[in-house]
N, CA, C and O atoms as a GROMACS GRO file, in nm:
protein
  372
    1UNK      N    1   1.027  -2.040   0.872
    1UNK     CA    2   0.904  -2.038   0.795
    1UNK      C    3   0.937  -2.035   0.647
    1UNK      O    4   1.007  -1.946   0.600
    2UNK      N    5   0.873  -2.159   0.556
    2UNK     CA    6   0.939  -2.143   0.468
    2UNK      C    7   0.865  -2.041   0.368
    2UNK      O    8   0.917  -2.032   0.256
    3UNK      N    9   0.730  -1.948   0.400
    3UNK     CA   10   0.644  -1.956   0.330
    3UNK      C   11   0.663  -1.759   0.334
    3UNK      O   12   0.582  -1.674   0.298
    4UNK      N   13   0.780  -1.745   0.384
    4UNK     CA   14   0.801  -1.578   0.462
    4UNK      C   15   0.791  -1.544   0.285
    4UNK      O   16   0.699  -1.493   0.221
    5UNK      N   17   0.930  -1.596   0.238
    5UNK     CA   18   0.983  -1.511   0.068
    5UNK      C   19   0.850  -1.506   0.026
    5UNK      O   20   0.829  -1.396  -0.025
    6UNK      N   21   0.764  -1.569   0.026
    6UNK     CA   22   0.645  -1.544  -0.082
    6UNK      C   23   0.533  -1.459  -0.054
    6UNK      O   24   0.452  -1.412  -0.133
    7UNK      N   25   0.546  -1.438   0.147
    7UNK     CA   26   0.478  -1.347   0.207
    7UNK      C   27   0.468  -1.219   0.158
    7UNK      O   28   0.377  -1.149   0.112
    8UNK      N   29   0.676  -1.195   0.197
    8UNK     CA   30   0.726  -1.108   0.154
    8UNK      C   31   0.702  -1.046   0.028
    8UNK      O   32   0.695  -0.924   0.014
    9UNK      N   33   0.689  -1.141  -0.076
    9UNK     CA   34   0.677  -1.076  -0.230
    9UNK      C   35   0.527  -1.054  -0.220
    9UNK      O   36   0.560  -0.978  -0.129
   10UNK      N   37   0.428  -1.048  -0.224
   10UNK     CA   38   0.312  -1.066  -0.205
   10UNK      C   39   0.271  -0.902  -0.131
   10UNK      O   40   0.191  -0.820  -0.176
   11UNK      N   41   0.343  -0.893  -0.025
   11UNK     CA   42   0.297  -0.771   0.050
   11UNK      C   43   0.376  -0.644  -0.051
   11UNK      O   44   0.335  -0.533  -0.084
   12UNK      N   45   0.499  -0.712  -0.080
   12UNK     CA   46   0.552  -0.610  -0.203
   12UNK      C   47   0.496  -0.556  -0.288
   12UNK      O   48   0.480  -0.434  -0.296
   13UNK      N   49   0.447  -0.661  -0.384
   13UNK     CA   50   0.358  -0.651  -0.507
   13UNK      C   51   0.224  -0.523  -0.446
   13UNK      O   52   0.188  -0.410  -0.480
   14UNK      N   53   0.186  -0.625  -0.338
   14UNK     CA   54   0.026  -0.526  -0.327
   14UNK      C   55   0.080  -0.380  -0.297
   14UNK      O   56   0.041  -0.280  -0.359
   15UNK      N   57   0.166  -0.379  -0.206
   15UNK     CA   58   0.266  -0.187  -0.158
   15UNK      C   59   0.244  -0.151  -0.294
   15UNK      O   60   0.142  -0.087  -0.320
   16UNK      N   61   0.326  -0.184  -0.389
   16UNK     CA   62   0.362  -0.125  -0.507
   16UNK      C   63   0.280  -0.092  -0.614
   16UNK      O   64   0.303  -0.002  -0.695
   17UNK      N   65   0.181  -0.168  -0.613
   17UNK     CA   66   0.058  -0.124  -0.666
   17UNK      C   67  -0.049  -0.051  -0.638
   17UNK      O   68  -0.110   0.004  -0.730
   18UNK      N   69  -0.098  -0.038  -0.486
   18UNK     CA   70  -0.111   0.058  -0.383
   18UNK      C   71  -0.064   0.203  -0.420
   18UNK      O   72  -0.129   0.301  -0.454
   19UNK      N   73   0.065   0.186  -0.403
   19UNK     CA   74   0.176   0.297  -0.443
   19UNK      C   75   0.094   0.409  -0.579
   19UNK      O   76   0.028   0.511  -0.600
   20UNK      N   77   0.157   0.304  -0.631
   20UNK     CA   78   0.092   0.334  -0.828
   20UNK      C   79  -0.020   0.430  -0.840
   20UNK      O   80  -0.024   0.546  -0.879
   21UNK      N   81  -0.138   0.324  -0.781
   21UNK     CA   82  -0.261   0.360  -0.827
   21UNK      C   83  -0.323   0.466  -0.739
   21UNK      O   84  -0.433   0.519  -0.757
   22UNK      N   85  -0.217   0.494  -0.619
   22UNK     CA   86  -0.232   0.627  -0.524
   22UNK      C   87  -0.164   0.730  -0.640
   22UNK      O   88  -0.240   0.812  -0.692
   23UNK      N   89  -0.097   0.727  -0.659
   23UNK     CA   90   0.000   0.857  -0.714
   23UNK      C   91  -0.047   0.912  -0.831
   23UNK      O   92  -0.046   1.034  -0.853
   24UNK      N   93  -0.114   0.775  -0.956
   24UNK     CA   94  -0.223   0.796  -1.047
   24UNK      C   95  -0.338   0.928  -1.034
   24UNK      O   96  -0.378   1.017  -1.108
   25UNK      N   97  -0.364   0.886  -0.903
   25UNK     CA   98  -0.514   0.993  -0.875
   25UNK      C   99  -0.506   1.057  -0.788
   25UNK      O  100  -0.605   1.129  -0.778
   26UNK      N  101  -0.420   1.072  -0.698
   26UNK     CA  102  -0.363   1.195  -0.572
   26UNK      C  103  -0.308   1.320  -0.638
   26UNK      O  104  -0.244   1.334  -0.742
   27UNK      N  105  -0.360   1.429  -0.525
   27UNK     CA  106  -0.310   1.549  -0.566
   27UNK      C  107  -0.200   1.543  -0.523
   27UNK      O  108  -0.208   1.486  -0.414
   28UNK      N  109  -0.090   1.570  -0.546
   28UNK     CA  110   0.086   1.575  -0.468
   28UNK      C  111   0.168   1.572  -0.547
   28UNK      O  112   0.171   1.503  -0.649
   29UNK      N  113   0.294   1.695  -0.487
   29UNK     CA  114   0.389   1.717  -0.504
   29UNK      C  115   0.472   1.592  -0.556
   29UNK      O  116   0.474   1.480  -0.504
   30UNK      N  117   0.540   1.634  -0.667
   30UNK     CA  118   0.649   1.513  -0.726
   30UNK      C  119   0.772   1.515  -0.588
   30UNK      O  120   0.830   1.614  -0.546
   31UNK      N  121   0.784   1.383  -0.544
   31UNK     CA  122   0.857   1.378  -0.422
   31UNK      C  123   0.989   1.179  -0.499
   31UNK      O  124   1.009   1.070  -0.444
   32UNK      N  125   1.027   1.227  -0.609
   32UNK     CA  126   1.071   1.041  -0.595
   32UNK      C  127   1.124   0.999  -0.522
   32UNK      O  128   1.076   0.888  -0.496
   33UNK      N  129   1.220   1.025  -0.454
   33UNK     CA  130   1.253   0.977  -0.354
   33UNK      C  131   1.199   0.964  -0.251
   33UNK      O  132   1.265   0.928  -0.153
   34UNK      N  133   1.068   0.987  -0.242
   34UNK     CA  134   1.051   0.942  -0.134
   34UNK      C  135   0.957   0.831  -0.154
   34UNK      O  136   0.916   0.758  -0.064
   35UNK      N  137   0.926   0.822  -0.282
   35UNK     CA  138   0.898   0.658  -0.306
   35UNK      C  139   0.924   0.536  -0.237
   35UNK      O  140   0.846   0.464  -0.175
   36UNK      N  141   1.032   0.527  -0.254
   36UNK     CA  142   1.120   0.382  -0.157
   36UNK      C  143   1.026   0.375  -0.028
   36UNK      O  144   0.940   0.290  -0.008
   37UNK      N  145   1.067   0.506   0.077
   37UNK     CA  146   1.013   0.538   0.171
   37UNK      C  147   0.851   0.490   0.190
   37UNK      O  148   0.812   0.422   0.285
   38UNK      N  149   0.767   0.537   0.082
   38UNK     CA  150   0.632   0.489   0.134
   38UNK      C  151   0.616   0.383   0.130
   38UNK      O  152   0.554   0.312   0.209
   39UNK      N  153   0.691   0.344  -0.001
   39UNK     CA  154   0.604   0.159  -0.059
   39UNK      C  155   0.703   0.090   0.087
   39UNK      O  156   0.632   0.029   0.168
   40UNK      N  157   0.800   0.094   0.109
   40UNK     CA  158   0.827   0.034   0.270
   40UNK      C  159   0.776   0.052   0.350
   40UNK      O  160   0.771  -0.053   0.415
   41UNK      N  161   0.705   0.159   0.415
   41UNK     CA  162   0.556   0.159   0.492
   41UNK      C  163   0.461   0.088   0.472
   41UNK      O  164   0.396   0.033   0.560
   42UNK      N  165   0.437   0.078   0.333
   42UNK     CA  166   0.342  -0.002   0.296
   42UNK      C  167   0.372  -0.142   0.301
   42UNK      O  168   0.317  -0.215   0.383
   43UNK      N  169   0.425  -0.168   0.249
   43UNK     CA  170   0.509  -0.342   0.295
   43UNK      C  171   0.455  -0.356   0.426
   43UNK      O  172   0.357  -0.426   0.450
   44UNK      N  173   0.532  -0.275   0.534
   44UNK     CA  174   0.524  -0.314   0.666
   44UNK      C  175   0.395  -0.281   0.735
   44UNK      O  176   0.358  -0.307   0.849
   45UNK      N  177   0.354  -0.238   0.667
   45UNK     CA  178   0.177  -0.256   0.726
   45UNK      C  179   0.086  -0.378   0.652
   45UNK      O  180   0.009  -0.447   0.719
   46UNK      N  181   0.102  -0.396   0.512
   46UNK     CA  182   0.050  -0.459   0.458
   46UNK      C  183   0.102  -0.679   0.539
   46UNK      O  184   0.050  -0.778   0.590
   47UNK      N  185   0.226  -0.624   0.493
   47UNK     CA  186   0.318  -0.807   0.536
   47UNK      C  187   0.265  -0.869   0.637
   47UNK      O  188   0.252  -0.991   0.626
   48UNK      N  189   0.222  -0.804   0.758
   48UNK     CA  190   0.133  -0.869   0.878
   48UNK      C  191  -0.011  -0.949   0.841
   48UNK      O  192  -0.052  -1.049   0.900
   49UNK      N  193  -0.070  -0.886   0.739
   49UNK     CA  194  -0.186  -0.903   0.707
   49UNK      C  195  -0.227  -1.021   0.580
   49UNK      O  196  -0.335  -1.076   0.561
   50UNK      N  197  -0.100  -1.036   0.506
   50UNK     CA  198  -0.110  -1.157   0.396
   50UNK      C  199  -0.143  -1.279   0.457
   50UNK      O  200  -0.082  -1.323   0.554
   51UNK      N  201  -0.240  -1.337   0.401
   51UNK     CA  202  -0.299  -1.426   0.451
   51UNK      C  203  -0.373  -1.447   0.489
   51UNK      O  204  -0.419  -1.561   0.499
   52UNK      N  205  -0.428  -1.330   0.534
   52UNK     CA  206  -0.537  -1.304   0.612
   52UNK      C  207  -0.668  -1.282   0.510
   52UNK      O  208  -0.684  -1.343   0.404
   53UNK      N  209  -0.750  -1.191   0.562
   53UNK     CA  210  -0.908  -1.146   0.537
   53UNK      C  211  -0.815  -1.048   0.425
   53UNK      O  212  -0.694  -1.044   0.447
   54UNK      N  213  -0.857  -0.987   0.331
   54UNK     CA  214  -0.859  -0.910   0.210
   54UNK      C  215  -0.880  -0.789   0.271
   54UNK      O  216  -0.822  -0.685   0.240
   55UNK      N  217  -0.955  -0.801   0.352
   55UNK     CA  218  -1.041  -0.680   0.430
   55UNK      C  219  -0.933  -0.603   0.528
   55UNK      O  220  -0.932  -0.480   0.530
   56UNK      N  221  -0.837  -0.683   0.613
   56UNK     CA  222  -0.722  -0.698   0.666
   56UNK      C  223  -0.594  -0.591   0.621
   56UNK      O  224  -0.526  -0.511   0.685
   57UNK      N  225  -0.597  -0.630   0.495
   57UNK     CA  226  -0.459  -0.591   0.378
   57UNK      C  227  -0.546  -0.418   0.331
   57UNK      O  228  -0.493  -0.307   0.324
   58UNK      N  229  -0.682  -0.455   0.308
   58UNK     CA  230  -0.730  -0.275   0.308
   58UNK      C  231  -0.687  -0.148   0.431
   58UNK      O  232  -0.664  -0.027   0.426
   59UNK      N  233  -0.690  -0.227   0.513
   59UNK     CA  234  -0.734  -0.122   0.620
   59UNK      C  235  -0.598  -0.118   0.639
   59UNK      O  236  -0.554  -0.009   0.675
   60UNK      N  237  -0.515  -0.212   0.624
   60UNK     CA  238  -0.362  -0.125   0.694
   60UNK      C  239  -0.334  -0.075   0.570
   60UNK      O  240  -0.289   0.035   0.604
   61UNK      N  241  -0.326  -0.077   0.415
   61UNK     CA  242  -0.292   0.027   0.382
   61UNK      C  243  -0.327   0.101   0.340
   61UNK      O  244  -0.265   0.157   0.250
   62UNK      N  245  -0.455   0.144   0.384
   62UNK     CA  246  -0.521   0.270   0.428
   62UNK      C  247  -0.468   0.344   0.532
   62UNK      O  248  -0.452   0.465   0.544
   63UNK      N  249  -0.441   0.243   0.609
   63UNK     CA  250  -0.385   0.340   0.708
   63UNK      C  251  -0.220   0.426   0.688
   63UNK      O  252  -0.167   0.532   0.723
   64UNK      N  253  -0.194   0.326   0.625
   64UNK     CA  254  -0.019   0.404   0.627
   64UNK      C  255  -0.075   0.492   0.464
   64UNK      O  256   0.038   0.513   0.420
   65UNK      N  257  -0.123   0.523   0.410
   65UNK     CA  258  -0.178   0.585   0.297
   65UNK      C  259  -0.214   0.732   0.415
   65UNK      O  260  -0.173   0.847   0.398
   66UNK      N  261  -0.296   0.684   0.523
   66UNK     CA  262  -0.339   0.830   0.613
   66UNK      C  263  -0.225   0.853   0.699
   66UNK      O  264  -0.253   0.961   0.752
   67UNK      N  265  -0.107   0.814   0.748
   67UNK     CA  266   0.011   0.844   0.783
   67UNK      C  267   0.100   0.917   0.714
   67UNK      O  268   0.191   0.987   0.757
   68UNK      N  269   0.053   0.887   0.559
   68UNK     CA  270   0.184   0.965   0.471
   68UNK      C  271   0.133   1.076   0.442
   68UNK      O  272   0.212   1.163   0.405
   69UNK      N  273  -0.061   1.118   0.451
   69UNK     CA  274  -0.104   1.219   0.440
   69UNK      C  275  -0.096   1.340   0.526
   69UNK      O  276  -0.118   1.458   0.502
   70UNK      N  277  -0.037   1.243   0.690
   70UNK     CA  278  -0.064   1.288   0.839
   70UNK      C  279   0.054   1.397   0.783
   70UNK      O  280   0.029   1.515   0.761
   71UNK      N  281   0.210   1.322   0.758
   71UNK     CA  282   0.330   1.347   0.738
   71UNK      C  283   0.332   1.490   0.629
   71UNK      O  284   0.414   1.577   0.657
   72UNK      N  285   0.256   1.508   0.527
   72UNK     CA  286   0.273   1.591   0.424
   72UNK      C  287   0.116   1.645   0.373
   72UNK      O  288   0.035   1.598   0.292
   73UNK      N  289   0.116   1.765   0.459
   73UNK     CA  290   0.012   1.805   0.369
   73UNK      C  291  -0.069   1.809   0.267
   73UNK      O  292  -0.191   1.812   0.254
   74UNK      N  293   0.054   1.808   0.169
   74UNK     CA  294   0.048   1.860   0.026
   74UNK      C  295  -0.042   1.704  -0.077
   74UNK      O  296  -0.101   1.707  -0.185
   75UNK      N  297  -0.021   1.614  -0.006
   75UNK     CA  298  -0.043   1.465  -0.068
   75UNK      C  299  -0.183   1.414   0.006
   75UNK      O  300  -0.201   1.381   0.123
   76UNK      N  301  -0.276   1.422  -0.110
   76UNK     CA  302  -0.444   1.384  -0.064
   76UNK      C  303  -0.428   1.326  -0.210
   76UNK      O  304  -0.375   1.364  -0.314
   77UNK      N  305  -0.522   1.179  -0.153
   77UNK     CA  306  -0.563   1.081  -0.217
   77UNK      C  307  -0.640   0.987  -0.233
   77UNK      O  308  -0.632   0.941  -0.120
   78UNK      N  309  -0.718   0.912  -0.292
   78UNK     CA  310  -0.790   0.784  -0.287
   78UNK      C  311  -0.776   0.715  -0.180
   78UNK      O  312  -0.676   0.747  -0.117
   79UNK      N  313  -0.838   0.629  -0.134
   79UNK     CA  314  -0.833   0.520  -0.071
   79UNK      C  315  -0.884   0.389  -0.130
   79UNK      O  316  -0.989   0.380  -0.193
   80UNK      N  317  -0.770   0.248  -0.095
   80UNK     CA  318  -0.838   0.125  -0.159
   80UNK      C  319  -0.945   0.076  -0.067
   80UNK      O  320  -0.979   0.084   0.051
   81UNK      N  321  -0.989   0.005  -0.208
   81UNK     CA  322  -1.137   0.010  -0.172
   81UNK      C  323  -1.137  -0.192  -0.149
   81UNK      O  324  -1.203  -0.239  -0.056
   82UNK      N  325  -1.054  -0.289  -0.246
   82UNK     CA  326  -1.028  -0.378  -0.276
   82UNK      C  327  -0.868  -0.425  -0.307
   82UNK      O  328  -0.771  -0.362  -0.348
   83UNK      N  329  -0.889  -0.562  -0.268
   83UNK     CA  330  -0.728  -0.594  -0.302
   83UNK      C  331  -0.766  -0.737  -0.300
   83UNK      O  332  -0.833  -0.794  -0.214
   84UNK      N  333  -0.711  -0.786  -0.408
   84UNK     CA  334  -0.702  -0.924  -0.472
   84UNK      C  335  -0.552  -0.993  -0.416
   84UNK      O  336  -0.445  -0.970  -0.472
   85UNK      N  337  -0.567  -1.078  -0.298
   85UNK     CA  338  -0.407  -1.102  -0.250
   85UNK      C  339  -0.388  -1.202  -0.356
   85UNK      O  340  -0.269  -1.230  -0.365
   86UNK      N  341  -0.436  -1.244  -0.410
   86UNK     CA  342  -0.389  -1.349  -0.529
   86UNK      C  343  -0.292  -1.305  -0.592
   86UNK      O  344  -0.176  -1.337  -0.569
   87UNK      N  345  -0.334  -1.216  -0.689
   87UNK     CA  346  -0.272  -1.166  -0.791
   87UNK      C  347  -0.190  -1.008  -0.782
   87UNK      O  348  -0.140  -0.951  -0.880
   88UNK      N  349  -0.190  -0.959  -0.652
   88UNK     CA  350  -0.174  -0.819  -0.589
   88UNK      C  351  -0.237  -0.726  -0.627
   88UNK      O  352  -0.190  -0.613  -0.613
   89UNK      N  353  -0.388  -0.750  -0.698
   89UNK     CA  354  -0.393  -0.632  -0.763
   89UNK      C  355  -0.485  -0.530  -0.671
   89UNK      O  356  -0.553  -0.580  -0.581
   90UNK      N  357  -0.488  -0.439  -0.685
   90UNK     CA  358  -0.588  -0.331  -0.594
   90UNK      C  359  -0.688  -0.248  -0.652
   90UNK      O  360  -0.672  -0.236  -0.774
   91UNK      N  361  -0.797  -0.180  -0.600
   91UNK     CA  362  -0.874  -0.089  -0.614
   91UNK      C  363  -0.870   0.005  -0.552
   91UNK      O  364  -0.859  -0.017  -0.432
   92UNK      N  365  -0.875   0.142  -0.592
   92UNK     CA  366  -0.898   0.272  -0.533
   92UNK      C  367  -1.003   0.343  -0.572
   92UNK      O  368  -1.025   0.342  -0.693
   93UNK      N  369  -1.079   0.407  -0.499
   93UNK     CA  370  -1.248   0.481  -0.468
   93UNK      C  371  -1.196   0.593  -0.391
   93UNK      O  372  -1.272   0.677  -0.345
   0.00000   0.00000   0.00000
């Protein structure tokens, strides 16, 4: 598939901004290292879904957003509300 690398960057971008604009407005413990760790959750929930419905790319990473909350108490946060797969950009509400 020649169209994976751009999948790939794409589900990156949106993780990482996801990431961002969670940590912006979440209550939680400074954890950096475990950065790597989420935005790769996020990838791998998000990467299935590029391409798809917009609506698609919300809900899984919402969901691994409520997995990392499942995982650590201490980390409550926003949820996106929007995501522009164009340009990766996201909304949180």
């Amino acid at each position: 598939m020649n169209d994976t690398p751009d999948l790939d960057r794409a589900a990156r971008a949106i993780a990482e901004n996801v990431y961002a604009a969670f940590c912006r407005q979440a209550t939680m413990p400074a954890h950096p290292l475990e950065e790597q760790t989420v935005v790769t959750r996020l990838v791998e929930a998000i990467r299935p879904q590029v391409g798809g419905a917009p609506g698609a790319i919300v809900e899984a990473a919402n969901a691994a957003l409520s997995a990392w909350e499942q995982r650590d108490p201490d980390v409550r946060g926003p949820r996106v509300v929007a995501v522009d797969p164009a340009d990766g950009s996201v909304t949180l509400g």
